[in-house]
N, C-alpha and C positions, 0 to 999 in steps of 0.2 A: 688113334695112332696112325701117323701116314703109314701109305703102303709104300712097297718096293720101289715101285715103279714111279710116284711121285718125287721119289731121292733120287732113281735114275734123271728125272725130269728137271730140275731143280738143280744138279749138278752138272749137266753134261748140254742143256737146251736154254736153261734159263740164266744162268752164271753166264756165259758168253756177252748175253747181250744185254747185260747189265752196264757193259761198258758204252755201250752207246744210246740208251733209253734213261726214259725216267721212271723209277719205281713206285708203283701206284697199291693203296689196295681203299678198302673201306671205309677208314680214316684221310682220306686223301680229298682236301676241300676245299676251298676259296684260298687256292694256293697261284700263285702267278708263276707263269712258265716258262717267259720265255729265255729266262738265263738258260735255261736248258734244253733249247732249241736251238738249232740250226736257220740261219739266214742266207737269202741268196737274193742279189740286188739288181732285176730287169728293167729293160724299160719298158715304153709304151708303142705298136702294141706287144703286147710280150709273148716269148714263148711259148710251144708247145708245153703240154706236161710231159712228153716222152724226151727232148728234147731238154727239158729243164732239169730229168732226171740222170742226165749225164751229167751236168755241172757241178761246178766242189761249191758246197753250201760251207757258212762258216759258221760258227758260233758267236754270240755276243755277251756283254755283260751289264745289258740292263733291261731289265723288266716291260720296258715302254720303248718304241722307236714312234720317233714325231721327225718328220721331214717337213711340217709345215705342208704350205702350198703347192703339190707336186706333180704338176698333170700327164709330166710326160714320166713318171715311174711309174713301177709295179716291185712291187715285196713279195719273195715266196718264203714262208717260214717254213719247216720242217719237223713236225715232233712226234716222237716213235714212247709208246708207251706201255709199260710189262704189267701185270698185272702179276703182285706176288701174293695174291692170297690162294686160298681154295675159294671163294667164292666169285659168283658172277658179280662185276659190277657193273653200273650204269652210271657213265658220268657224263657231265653238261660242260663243255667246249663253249667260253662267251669272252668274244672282242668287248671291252669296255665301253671302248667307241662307237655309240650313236652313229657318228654324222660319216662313216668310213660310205660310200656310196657303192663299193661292191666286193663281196669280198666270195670267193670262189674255195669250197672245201670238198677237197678230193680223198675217200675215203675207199680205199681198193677202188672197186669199179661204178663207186656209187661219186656222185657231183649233187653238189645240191650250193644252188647261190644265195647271198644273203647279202643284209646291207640297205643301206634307201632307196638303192635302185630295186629290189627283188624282197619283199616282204613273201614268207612263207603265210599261207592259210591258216596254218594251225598254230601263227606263231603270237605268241599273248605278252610278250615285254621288246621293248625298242632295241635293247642293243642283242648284234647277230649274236647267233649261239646257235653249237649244234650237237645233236644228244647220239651218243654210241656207245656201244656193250662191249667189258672184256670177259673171251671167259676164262674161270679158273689158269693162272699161269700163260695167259694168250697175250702175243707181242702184235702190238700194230702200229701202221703208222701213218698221220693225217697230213695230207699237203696243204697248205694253206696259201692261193694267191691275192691280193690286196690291192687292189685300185682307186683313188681318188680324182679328181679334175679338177674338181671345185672346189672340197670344202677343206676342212684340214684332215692329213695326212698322218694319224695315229694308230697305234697296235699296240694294245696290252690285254695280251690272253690269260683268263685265269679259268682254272680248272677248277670242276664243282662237283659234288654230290648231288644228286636230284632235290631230293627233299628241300638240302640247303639252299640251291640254285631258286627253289621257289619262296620262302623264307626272306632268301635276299631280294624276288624280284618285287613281291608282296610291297616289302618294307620301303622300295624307291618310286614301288606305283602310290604310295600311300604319301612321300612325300610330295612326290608330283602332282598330285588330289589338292594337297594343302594350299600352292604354292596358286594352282590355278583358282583355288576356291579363294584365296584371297585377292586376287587381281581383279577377279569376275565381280565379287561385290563392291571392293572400288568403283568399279566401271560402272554399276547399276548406280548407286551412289553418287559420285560424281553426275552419270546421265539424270539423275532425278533433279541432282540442284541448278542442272543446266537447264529444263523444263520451266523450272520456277523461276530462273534469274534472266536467261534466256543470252547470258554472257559467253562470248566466244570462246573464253581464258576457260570455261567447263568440256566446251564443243571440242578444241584441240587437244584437252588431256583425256578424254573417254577415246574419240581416234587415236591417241599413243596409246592407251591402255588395250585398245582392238589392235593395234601394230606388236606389242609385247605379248598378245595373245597367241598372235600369228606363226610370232619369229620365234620363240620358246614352243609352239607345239609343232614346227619343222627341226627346233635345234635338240630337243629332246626326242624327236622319233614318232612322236603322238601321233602325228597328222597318217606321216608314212603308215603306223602299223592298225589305225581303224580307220579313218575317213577314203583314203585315197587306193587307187591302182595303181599296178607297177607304172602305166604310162603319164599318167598324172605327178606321180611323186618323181619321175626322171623329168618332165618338164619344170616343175616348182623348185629341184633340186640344181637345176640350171640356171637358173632365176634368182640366186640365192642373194644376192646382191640388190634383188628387187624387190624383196620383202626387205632388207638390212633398212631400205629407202625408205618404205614405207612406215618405217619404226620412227626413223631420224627425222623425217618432214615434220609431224604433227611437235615432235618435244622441240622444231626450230620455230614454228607457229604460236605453242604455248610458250617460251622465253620470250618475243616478241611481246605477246601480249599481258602476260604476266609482268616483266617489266616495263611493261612501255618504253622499247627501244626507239621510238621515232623521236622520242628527246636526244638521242645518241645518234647525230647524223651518219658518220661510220662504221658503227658495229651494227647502225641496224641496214646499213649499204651491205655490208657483207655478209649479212645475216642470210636477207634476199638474194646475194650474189647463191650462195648454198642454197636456197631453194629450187636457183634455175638449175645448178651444177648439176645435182644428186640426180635425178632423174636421167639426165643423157648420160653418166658415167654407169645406171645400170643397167640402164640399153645395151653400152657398149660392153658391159660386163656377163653378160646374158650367153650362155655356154665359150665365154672364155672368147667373142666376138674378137676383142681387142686389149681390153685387161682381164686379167684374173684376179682372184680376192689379196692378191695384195697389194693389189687400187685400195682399201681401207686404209692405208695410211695415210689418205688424205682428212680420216677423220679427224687424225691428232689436231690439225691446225682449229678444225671447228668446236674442238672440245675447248680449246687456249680463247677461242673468240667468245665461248658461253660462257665459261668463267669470267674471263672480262666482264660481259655484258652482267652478272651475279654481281660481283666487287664494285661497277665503277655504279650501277643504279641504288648500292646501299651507299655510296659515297655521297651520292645524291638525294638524299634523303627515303630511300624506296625498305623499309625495314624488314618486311616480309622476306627479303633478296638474301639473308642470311640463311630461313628457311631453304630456301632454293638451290644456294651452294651445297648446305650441305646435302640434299638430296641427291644433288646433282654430283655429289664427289663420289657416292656409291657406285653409278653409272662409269665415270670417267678410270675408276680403277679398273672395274670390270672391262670394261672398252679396251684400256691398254695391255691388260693382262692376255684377253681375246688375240688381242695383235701380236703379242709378242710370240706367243702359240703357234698362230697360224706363219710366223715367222720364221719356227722352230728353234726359237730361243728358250721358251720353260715350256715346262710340263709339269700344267694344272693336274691332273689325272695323279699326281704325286701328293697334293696337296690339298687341294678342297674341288674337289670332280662338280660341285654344284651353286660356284662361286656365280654366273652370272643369275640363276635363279633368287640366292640369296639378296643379290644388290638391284634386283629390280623389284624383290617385296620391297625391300627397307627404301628403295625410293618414292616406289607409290606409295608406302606410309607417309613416310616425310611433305611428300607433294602436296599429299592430302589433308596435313597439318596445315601447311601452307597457304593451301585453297581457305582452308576455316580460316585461318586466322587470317587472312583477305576479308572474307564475309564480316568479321568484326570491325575489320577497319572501314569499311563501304557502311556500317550499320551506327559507326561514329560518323560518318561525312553525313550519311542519312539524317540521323538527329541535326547535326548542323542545318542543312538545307533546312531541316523542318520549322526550325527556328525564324530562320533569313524570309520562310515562304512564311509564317505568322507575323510578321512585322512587315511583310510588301503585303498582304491581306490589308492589314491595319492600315497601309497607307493607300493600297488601292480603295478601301473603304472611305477613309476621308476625302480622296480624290475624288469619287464617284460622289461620293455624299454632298461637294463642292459644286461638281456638275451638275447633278439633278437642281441643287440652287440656282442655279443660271440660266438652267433651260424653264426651271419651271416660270420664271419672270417674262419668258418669253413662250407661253403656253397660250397665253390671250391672244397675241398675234397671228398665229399660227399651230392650227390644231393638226397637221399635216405633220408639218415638223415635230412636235410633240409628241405624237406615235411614234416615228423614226427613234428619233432620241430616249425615249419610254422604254422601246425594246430595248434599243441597246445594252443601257443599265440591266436588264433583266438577264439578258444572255450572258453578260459580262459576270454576274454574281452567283448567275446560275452556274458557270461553268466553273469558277473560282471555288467555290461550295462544294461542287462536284469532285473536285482536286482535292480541297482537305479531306472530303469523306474519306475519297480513296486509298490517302495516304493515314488517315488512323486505321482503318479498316485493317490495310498489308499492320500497321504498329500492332493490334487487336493480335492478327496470324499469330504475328512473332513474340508476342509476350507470352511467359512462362506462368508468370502469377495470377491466377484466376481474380484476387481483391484486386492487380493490373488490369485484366482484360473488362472486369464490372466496368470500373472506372471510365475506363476507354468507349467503353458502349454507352454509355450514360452520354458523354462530351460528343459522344457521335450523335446520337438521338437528336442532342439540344442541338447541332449545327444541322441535324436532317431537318428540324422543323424549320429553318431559315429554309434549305433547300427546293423542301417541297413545295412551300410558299411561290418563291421566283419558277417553280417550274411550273406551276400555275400559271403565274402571271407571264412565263411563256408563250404559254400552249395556248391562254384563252384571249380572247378577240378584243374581250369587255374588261378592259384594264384598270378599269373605278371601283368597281364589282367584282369579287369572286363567290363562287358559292362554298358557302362557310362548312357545310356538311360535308362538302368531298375533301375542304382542305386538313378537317379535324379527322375523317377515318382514314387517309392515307399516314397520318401522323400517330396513329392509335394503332394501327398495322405493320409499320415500322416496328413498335415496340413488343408488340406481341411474340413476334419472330422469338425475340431473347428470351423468354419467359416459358417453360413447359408447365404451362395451367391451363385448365377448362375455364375463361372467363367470358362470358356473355358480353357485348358492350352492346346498349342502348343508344339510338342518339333520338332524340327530340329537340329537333332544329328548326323551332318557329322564322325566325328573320335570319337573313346575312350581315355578320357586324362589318364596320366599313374597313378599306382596306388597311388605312391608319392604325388602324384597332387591331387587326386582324393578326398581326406577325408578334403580338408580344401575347394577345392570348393565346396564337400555336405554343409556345416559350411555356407559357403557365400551364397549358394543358399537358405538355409534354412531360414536365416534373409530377404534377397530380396522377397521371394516370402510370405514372414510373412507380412511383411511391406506393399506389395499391397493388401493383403486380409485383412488389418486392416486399410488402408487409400487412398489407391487409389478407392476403388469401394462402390457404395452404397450400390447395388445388383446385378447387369449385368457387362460385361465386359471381354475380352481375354489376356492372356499371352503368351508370344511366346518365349519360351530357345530357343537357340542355340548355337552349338559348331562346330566350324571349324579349318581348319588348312589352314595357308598360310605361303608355305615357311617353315621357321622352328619355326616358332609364332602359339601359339595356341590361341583361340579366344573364347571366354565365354562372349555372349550375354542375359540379360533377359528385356525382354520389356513389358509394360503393358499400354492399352488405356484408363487406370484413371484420375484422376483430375489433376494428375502432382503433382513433389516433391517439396513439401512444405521445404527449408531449417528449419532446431529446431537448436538450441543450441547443441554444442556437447556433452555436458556433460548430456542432456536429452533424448540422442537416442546412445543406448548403441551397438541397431543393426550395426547403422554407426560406430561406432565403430571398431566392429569386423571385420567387411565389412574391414574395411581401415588395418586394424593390421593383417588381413593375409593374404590380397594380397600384400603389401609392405613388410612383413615382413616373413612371410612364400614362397608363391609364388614367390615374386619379381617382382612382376608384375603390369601393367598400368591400375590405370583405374582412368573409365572418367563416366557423369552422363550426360546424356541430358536429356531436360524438355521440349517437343516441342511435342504438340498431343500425353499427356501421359509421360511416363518415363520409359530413357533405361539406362541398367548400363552396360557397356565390360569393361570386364578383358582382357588385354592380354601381354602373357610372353611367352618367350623362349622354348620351348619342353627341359625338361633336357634329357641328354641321358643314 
């Protein structure tokens, strides 16, 4: 039951000034104040506080004052607060506004600064706030002055409960975690596929993605209230213009390149014209040099040229440029909305306080769709080329095949020139060879289906055993002659790689077959010894080549101690095949298959001379 003296109190102390405070107690929490505050409108630099205490403050009626871009004001609010409970309270004083650069709270004889230019020590969320006790029935009242130069010129105070105040800040550190964590793994993402592609259209949107890292952790406060000092964060805050740049360059770099504007001799003249601009205008924008931030309206025109550059590259067949629009419309709303703010036309803080963070996930989403589906369209142009490069193979093959007919007529003449010429072809086939490997190899990377990637290894094998052949006939001096043992185990080596089995290979390589010979028994050996590292062994097991001569018969033995050949259908072992089409048909040659403790295949034909 109150006593006496709290009725005394409560009547004749706290009734009074009812009429000009706002009544606070326990219950009193994420309530916005400043309808019921007092405003008084300075300029710069402004007034004393003794000095400002003389002047008629007025009242307003609305929640939020935005003056946009204001360098030469100053705002003093006024708000006087009763406390009608019995208890003591503690309540949390926070400007909404981040980006407010100083904002000065006069609390009796205590001053304490806040804002981007002044980060408190102890202070753990972006936007200013300042924590003070009433006690029981105690009237106070906090002066509040408000400075910007640079950035935009906003105040909406709302009063908090402790607890609540940390609840709420919890829950915007939490989506600010979100926002960053997805931007961050974009950027790794994208920087990985730029690694592998090594395309610039990855290079310019991982720099936008480091530019949106930048400008979001100065436009949200981040940088100010962990990374930096007060003197740091007032130079970077001066600068603000010069980070905007650094966001803008790299996404006018990626539109370039993502649509290939140099087909568009004008928009991509002006494209470049904005590359030279933006730099000197935030030079001159750099503590308010010559313009102030509402120089940004010069974006609008750049934003009307990107779009173009969007619509007129899908008009021209560029299809991915729909992805692009629309990513890029996320941006463009954001942008305008930005400007009209900083204008002091609307106020976001009414409406979605977190609109540009939302439109630059959903654009790096979008972009990132975009980028993909680029990568499929580059992996259709790819299969094309790969075709156009099989069929110039085919014909550089008949070309060359045609030369070597020519030159070889003219080998009697001159054995000088027939070296020259000899190499040629070698290098020439060698390198061609080298190309298709390379290009199944990256196909092998990027196939999904392992019965794909078999496949691919198998067609790679058969064209490695051409390869190593000519890079023999490379590398060694004696172009009639190679030695048959090194060209069979660098071909059996090859193939091992693909295979995780323990298999022994033997070679007993009596003679060198001639060179004639030589490139389609690589071909046979290659399939033979494919075939027992794919069916004859589980894990364990020996192989044994061999090559001899009887007589004027050469002899091409491979044997292996596996489960024995399984006859297939012919039409499903393509190996057998081949097996059979160039020793009868190339070669001319005999062969035979036994299946007795394992499986052995001999070839044998005639030594041509």
């Amino acid at each position: 039951m109150r006593s006496l003296f709290q009725y005394f109190f409560m009547i004749f102390v706290v009734a009074p000034s009812l009429l000009y405070s706002m009544n606070i107690d326990q219950n009193t929490s994420s309530v916005s104040i400043l309808k019921q505050c007092e405003v008084f409108l300075d300029s710069y630099p402004p007034l004393s506080k003794k000095e400002v205490e003389k002047q008629q403050f007025h009242p307003i009626d609305t929640d939020i004052i935005n003056i946009g871009i204001s360098p030469n004001s100053t705002v003093w609010v006024r708000c006087r607060f009763t406390n009608t409970s019995s208890k003591t309270l503690t309540k949390v004083l926070e400007n909404e506004n981040s980006e407010i650069e100083k904002l000065t709270i006069y609390d009796g004889n205590n001053t304490i600064l806040e804002g981007q230019f002044y980060k408190q020590p102890s202070a753990y969320f972006t936007n200013p706030n300042y924590t003070f006790t009433l006690q029981p029935y105690e009237s106070k009242t906090l002066l509040l002055s408000a400075h910007s130069e640079i950035s935009n010129f906003i105040i909406k105070l709302v009063l908090w409960n402790t607890e609540d105040f940390i609840h709420y800040t919890y829950k915007n550190l939490i989506m600010i975690f979100i926002f960053f964590a997805v931007i961050i793994t974009l950027l790794l993402y994208n920087l990985i596929l730029y690694f592998f592609t090594l395309s610039k259209v990855y290079l310019y949107y991982v720099l936008y993605l480091i530019g949106v890292l930048f400008f979001e952790s100065f436009n949200l406060g981040i940088a100010q209230l962990y990374f930096f000092n007060d003197t740091v964060n007032i130079l970077i805050t001066k600068g603000t213009m010069v980070y905007i740049v650094l966001l803008v360059i790299p996404m006018i770099l990626f539109t370039m390149e993502f649509l290939d504007t140099q087909r568009f001799a004008k928009i991509h003249f002006w494209l470049k014209f904005y590359l030279y601009l933006l730099p000197l205008v935030a030079l001159l924008s750099y503590d308010n040099i010559l313009f102030d931030l509402n120089v940004m309206v010069i974006f609008f025109p750049l934003s009307i040229l990107m779009i173009s550059a969007g619509v007129y590259a899908y008009l021209k067949g560029t299809t991915e440029a729909v992805v692009y629009l629309l990513g890029w419309s996320f941006i463009i709303i954001s942008l305008t909305l930005s400007i009209l703010q900083s204008l002091g036309m609307i106020n976001l803080f009414e409406h979605f306080r977190y609109i540009n963070e939302v439109a630059f996930a959903l654009e790096t989403f979008i972009f990132s769709i975009a980028l993909a589906y680029r990568i499929k369209n580059l992996n259709k142009q790819k299969e094309i080329l790969n075709e156009k490069l099989l069929a110039m193979q085919k014909s550089e093959q008949l070309r060359l095949q045609n030369l070597v007919e020519q030159q070889t007529r003219k080998l009697q003449a001159s054995l000088e020139e027939k070296e020259i010429l000899f190499k040629e072809l070698q290098h020439r086939v060698k390198n061609n060879l080298s190309m298709v490997i390379s290009l199944l190899e990256l196909q092998i990377h990027n196939a999904v289906l392992q019965d794909t990637k078999k496949e691919l290894t198998i067609t790679c094998n058969r064209i490695n055993s051409f390869a190593k052949l000519y890079e023999l006939l490379y590398l060694n001096e004696n172009t009639i002659q190679l030695p048959t043992h090194q060209y069979f185990e660098a071909i059996v080596e090859t193939i091992k790689v693909n295979f995780n089995k323990d298999v022994d290979v033997i070679y007993d390589i009596q003679v060198n077959i001639s060179l004639q010979d030589l490139i389609y028994c690589g071909l046979i050996l290659n399939e033979l010894i494919t075939n027992s590292f794919k069916y004859a062994f589980k894990k364990t097991g020996f192989i044994k080549i061999s090559v001899y001569k009887k007589d004027d018969t050469i002899y091409m033995s491979v044997y292996d101690n596996g489960k024995g050949y399984i006859k297939q259908p012919k039409s499903s072992s393509l190996g057998l095949t081949i097996v059979e089409t160039l020793s009868k048909k190339q070669l001319r040659a005999n062969l035979s298959i036994e299946n007795s403790e394992g499986t052995r295949v001999t070839l044998s034909w005639k030594e041509k001379q």
